[in-house]
Backbone bond lengths (Angstrom), bond angles and torsions (degrees), N, CA, C in turn:
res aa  C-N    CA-C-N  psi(-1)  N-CA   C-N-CA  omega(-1)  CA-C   N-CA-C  phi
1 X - - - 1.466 - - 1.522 109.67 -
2 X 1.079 113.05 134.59 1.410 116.68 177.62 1.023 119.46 -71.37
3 X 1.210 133.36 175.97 1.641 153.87 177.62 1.477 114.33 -97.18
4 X 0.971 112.05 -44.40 1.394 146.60 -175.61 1.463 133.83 -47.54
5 X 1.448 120.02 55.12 1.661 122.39 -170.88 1.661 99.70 -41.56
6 X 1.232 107.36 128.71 1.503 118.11 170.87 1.685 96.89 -121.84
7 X 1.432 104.30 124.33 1.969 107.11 151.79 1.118 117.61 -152.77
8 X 1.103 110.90 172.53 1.761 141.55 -148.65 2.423 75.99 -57.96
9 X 1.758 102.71 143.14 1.063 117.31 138.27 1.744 120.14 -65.85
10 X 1.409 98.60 144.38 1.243 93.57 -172.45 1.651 127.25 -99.15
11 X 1.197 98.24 6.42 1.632 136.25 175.80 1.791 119.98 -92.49
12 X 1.578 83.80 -78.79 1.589 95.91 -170.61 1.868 113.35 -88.80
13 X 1.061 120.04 148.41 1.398 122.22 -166.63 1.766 102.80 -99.06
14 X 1.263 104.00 113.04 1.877 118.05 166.34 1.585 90.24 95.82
15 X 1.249 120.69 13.43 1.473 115.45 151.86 1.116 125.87 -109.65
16 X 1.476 121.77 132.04 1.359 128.54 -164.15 1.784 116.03 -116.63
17 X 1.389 133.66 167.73 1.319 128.92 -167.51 1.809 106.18 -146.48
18 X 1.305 97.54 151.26 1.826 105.32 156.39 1.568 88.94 -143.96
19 X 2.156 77.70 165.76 1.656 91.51 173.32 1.545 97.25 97.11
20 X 1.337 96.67 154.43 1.702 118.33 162.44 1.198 109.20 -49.70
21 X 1.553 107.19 150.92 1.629 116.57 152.92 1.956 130.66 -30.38
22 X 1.805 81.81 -43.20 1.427 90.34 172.89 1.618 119.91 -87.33
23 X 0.905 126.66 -12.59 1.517 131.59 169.92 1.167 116.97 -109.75
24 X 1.284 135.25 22.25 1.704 122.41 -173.46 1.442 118.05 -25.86
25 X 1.168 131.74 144.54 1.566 135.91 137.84 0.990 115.07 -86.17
26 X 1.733 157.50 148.90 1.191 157.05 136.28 1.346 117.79 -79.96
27 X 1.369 116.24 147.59 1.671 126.55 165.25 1.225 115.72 -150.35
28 X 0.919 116.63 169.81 1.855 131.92 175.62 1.361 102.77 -135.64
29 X 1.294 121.44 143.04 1.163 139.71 152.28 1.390 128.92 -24.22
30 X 1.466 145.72 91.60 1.366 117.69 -176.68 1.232 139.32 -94.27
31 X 1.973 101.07 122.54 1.970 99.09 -168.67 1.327 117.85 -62.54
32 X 1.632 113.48 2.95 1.591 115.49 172.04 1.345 115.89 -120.90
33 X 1.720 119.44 67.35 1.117 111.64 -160.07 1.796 102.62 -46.88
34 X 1.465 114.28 160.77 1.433 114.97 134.16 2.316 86.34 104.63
35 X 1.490 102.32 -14.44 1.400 101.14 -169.71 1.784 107.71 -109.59
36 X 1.119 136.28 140.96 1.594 115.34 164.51 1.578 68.21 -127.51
37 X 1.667 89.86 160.36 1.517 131.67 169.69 1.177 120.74 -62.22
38 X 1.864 109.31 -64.74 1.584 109.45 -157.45 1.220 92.06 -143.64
39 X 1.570 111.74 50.14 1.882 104.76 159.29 1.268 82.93 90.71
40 X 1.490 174.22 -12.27 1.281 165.75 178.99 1.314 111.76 -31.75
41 X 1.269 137.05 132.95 1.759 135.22 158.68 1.334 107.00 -55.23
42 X 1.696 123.24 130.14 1.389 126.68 166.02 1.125 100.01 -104.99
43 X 1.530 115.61 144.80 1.819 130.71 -177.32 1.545 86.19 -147.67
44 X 1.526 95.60 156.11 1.057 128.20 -154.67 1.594 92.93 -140.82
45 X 1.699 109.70 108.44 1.749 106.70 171.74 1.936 88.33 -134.13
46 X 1.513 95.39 143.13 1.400 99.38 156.11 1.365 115.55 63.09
47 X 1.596 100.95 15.30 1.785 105.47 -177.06 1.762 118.59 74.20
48 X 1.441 106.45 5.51 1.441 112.85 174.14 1.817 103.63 -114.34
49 X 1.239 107.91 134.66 1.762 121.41 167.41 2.154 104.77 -76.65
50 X 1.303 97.37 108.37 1.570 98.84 151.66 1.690 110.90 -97.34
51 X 1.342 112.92 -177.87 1.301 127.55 165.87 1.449 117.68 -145.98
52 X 1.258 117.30 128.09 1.404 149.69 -137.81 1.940 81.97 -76.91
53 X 1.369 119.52 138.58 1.188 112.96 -169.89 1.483 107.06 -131.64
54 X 1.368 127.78 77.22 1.415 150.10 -148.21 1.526 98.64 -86.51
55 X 1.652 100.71 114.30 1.347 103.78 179.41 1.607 128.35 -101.70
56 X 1.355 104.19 22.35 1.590 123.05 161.10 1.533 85.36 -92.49
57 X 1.039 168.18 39.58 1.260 157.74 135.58 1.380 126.52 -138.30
58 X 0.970 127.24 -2.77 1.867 158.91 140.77 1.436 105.41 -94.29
59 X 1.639 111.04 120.93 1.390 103.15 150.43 1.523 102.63 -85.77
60 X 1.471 126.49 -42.73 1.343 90.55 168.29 1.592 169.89 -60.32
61 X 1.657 94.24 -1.18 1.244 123.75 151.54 2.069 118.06 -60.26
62 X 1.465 100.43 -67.12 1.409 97.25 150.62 1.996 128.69 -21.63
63 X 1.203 99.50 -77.96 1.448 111.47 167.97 1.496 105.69 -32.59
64 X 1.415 117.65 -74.77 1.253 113.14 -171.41 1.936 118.66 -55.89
65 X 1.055 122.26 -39.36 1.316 132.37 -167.50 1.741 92.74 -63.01
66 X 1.425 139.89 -16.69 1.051 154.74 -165.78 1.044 117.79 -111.96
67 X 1.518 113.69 14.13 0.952 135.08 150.91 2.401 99.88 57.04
68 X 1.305 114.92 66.63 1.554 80.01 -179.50 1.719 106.24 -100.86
69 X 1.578 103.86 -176.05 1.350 104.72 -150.73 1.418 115.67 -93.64
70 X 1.647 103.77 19.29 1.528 116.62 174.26 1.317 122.00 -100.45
71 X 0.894 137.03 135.02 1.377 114.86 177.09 1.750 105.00 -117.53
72 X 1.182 117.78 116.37 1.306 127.96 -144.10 1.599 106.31 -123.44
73 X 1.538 118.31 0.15 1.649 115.08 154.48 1.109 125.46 -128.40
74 X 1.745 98.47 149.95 1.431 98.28 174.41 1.765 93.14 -144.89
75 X 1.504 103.70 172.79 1.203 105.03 -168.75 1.595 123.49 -44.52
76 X 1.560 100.48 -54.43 2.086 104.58 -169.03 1.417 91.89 -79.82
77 X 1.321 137.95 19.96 1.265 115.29 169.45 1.649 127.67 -59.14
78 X 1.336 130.89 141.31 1.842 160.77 156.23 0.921 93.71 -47.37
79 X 1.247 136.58 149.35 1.454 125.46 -177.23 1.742 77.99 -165.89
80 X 1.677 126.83 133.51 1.384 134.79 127.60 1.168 133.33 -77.31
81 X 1.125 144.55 112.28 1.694 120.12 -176.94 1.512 92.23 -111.37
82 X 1.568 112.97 140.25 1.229 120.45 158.81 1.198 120.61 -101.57
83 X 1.621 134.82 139.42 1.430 130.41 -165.15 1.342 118.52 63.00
84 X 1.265 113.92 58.38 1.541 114.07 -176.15 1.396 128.30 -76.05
85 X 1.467 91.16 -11.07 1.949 86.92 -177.36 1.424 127.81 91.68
86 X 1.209 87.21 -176.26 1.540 90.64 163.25 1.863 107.90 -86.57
87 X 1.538 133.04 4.72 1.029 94.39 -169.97 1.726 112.08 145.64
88 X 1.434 111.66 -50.75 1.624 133.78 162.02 1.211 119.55 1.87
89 X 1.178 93.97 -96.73 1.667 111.00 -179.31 1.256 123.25 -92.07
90 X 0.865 97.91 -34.16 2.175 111.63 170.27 2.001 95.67 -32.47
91 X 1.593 87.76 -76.79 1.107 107.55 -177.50 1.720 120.33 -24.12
92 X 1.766 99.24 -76.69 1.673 98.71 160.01 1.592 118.96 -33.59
93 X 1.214 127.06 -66.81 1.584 123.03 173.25 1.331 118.76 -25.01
94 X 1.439 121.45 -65.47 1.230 164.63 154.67 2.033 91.10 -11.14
95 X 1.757 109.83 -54.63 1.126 117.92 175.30 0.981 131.42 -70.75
96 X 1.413 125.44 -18.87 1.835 154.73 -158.44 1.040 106.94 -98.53
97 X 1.905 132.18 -65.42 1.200 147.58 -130.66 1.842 94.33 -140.50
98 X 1.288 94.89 84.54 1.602 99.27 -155.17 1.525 96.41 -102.17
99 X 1.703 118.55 3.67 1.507 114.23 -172.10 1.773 102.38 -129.67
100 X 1.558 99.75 6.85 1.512 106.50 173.33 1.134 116.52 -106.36
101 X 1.421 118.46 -153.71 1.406 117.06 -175.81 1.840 95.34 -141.87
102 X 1.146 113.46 154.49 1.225 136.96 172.05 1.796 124.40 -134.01
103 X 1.450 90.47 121.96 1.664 87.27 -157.66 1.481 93.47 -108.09
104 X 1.548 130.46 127.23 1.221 118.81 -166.69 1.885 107.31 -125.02
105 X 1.201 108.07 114.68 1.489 129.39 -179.17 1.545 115.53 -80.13
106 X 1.136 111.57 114.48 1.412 124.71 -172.78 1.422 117.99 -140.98
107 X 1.452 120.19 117.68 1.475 119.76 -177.80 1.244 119.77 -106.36
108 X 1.552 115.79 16.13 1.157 114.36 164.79 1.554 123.74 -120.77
109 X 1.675 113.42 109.85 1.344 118.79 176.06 1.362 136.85 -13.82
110 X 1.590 110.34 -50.78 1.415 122.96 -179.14 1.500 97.95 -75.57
111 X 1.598 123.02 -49.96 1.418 111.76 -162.11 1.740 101.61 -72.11
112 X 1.053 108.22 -31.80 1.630 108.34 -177.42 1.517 111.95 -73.75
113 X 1.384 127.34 17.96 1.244 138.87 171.72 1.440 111.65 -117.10
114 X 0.894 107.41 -26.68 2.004 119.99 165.95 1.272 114.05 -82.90
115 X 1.538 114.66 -27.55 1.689 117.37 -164.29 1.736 76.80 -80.16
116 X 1.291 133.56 -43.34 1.436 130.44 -139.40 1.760 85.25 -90.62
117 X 1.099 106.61 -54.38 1.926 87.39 171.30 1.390 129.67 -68.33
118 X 1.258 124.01 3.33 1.132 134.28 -175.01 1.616 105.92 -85.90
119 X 1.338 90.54 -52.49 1.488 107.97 -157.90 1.579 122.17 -112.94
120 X 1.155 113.94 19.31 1.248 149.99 -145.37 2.051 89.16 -81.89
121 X 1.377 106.31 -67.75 1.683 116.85 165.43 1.209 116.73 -32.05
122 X 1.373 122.26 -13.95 1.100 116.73 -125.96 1.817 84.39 -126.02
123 X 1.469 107.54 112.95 1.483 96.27 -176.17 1.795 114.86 -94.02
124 X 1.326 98.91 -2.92 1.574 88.64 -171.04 1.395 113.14 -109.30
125 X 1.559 93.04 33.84 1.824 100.11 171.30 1.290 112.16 -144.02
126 X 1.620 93.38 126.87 1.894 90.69 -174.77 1.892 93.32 -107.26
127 X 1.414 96.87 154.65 1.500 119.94 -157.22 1.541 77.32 -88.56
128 X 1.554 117.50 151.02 2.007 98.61 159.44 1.893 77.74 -142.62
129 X 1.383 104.24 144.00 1.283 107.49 -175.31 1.493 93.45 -107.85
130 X 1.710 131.60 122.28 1.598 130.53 -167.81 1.051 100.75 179.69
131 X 1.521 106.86 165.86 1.761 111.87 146.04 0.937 136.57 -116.38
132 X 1.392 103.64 145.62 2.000 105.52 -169.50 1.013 102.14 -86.32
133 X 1.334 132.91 76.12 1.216 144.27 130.68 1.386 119.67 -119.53
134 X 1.426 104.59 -21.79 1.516 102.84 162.27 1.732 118.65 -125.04
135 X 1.371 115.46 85.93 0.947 123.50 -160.69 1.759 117.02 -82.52
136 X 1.233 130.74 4.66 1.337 126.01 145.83 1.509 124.55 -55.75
137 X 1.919 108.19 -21.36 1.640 102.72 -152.17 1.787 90.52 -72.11
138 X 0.856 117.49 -7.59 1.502 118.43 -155.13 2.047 92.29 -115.15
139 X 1.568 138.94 4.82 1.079 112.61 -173.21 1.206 101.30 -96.26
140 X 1.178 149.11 26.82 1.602 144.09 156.52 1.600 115.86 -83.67
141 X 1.476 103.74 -4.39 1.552 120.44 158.66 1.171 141.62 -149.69
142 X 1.975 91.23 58.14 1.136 107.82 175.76 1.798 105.35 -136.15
143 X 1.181 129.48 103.62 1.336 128.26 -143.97 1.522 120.18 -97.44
144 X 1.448 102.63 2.54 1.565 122.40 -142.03 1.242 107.76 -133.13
145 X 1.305 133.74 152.10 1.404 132.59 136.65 0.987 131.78 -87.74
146 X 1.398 114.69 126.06 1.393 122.18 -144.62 1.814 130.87 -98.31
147 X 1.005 119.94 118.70 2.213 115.43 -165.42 1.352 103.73 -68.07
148 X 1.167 127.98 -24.40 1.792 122.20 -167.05 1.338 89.60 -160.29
149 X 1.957 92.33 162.78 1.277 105.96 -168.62 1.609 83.61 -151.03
150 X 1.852 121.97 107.53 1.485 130.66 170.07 1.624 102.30 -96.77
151 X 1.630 91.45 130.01 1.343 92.68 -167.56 1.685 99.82 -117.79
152 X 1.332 150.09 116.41 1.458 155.10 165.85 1.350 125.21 -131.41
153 X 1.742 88.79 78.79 1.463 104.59 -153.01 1.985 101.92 -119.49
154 X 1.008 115.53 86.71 1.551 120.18 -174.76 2.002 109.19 -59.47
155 X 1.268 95.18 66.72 2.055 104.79 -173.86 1.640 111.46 -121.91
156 X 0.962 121.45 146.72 1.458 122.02 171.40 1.453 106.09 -57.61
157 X 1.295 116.33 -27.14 2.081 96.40 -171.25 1.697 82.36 -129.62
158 X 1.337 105.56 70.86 1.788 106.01 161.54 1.637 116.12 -71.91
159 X 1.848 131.85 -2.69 1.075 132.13 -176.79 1.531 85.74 -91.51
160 X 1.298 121.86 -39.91 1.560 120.54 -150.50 1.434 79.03 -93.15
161 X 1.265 171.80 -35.50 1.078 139.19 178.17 1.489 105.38 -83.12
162 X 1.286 153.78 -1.75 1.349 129.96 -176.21 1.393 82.69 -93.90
163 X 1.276 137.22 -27.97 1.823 128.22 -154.95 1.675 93.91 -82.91
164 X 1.234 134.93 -32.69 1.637 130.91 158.99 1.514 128.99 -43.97
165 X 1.598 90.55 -38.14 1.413 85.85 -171.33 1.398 123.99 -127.39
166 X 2.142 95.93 5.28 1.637 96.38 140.34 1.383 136.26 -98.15
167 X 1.132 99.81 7.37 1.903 126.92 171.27 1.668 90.95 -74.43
168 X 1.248 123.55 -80.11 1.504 142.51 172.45 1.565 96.52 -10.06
169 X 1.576 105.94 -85.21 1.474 108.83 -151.26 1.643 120.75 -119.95
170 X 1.275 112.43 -8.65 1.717 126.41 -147.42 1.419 71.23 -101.99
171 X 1.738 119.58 143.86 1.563 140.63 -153.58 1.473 84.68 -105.76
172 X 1.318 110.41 165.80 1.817 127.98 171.33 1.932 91.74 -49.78
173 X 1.565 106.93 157.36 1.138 97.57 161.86 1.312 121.65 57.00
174 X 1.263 139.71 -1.64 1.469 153.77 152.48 1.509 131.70 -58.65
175 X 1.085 159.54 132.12 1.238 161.51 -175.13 0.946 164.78 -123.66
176 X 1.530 108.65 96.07 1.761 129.83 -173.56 1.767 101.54 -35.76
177 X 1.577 89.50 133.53 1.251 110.02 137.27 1.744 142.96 -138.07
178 X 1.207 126.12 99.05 0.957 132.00 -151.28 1.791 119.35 -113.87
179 X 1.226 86.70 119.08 1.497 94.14 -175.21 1.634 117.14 -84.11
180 X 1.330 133.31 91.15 1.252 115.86 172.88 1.847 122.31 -96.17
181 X 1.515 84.83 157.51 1.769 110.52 -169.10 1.316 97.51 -112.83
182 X 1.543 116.41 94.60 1.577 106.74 169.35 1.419 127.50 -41.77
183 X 1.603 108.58 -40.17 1.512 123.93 -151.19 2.043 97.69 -63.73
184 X 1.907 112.66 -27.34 1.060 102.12 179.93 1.558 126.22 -84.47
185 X 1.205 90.60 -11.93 2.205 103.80 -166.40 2.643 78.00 -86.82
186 X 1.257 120.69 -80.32 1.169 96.50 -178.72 1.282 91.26 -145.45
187 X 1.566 109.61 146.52 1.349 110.94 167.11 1.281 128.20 -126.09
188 X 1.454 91.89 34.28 1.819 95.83 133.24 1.782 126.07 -149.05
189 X 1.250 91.73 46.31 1.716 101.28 156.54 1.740 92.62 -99.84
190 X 1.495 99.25 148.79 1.460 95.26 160.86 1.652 118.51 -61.18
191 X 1.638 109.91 160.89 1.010 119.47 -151.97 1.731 108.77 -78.56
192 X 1.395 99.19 -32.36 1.604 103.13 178.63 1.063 128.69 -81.30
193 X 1.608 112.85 -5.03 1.573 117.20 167.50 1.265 111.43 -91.43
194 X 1.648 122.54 -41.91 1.502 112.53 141.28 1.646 114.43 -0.83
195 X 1.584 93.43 -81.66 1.424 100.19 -145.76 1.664 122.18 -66.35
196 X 1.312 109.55 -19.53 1.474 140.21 171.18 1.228 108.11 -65.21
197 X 1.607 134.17 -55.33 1.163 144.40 156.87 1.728 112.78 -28.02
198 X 1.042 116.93 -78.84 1.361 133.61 159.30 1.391 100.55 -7.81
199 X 1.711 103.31 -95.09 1.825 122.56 -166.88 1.479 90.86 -36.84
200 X 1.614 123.26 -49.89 1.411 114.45 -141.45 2.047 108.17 -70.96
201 X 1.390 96.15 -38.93 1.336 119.76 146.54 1.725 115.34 -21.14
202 X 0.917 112.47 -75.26 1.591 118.02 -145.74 1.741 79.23 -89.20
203 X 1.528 138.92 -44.66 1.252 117.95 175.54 1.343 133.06 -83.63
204 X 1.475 120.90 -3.78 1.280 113.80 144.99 1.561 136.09 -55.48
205 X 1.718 113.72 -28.14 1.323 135.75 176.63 1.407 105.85 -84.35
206 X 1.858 130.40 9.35 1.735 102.61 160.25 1.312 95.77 105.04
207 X 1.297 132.74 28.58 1.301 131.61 -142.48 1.990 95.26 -149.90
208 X 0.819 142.17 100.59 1.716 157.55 -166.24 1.353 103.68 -87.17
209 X 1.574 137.61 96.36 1.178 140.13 168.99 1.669 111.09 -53.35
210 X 1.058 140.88 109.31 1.476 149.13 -171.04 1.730 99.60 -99.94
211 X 1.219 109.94 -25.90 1.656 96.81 -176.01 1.913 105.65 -177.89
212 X 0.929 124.26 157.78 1.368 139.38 177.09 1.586 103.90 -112.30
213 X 1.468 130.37 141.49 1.448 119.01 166.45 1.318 106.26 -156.89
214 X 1.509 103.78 131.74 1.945 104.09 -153.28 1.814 78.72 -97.25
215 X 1.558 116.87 148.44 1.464 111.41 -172.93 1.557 93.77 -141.56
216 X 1.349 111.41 25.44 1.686 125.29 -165.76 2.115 95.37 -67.23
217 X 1.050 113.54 -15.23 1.303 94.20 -176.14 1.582 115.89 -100.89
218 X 1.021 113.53 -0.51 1.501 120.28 151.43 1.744 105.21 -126.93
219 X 1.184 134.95 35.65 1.254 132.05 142.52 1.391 110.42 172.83
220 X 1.927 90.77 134.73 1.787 100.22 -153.46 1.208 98.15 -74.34
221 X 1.160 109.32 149.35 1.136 135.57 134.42 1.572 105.49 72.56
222 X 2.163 101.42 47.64 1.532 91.69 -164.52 2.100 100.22 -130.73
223 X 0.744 94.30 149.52 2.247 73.80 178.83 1.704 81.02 -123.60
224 X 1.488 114.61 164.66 0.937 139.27 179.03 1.869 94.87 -124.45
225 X 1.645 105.86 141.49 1.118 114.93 178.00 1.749 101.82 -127.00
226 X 1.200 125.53 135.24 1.411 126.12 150.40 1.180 130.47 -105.03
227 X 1.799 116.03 117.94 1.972 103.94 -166.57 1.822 76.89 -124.00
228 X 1.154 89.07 169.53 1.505 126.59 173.95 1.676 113.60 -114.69
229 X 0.620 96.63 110.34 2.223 106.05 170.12 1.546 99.63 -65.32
230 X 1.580 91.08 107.89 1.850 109.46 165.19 1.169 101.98 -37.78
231 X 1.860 122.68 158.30 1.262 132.11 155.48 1.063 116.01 -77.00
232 X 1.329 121.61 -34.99 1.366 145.88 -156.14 1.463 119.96 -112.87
């Protein structure tokens, strides 16, 4: 039996917390009891398995601990992820949005062979082996219209690939989230003109900035942006 008070976040839906205000832990529920992914702590409260959701290894864990002012899941959610990994965070989603689907884009062979053993249990995530830069090669398996589009894509034109493939598939009113890494677009312009460049990017293209979120203390040198796709 654990030690460990686990309860409902009071924001986000199928995310759960311990700890003070000032220390949160995060977890999700796990749809594979008895398995973690990537070394994760399993606890056990109340006869239910969470998994410890470490945000030095999720920026979207980051994001969340930062409390932003969207709250952007719910169960049947569409979900794109770009740069999926081996597995990470997909996975957590995977734990959240247990009546949607999550389509996870990966251009690297080896990692897209780990994401597929990782996540393999895991029915509400399809592996797509491609690149998001050309986001048609992948629409013959994509079945859905889609609520969000997570983008953690370490590329010199990370604005110009989320604007492909939320043009592509992400519905009116739908919502980017995009993690940028200055150090890959240039690393040596300063980092905040970088990052301005970027936003300014994605809102000239029709694209509604909803929030800015600096996540530099569990990952350097990275801002997270949230836009919304105009209706109009």
């Amino acid at each position: 039996m654990s030690s460990i008070e686990i309860r409902e976040h009071p924001k986000f839906f199928n995310v759960y917390i311990s700890g003070p205000p000032d220390n949160l832990k995060l977890y999700t529920r796990n749809l594979t009891p008895g398995k973690d992914v990537y070394g994760e702590k399993l606890v056990i409260f109340r006869d239910k398995e969470y998994r410890e959701w470490d945000p030095f290894r999720s920026k979207l864990a980051a994001i969340l601990l930062k409390n932003p002012q969207l709250n952007f899941f719910e169960k049947n959610l569409n979900c794109l992820y770009l740069g999926a990994s081996s597995g990470t965070t997909i996975s957590h989603i995977s734990d959240i949005i247990t009546e949607g689907v999550i389509y996870g884009v990966e251009f690297a062979p080896r990692s897209m062979r780990q994401l597929v053993q990782n996540t393999g249990e895991r029915n509400n995530i399809i592996p797509l082996l491609g690149d998001a830069n050309y986001p048609e090669s992948y629409a013959k398996s994509i079945f859905t219209e889609l609520d969000l589009v997570y983008q953690d894509v370490a590329q010199p034109n990370q604005a110009e690939i989320a604007l492909l493939n939320c043009n592509y598939y992400l519905k009116k009113g739908g919502i980017l989230i995009i993690a940028i890494k200055s150090q890959s677009i240039d690393s040596l312009k300063n980092i905040d003109v970088v990052f301005e460049e970027e936003k300014q990017t994605l809102e000239q293209s029709g694209y509604e900035l909803v929030e800015s979120i600096n996540i530099q203390k569990h990952a350097d040198k990275h801002v997270v942006f949230i836009f919304k796709k105009r209706i109009s």
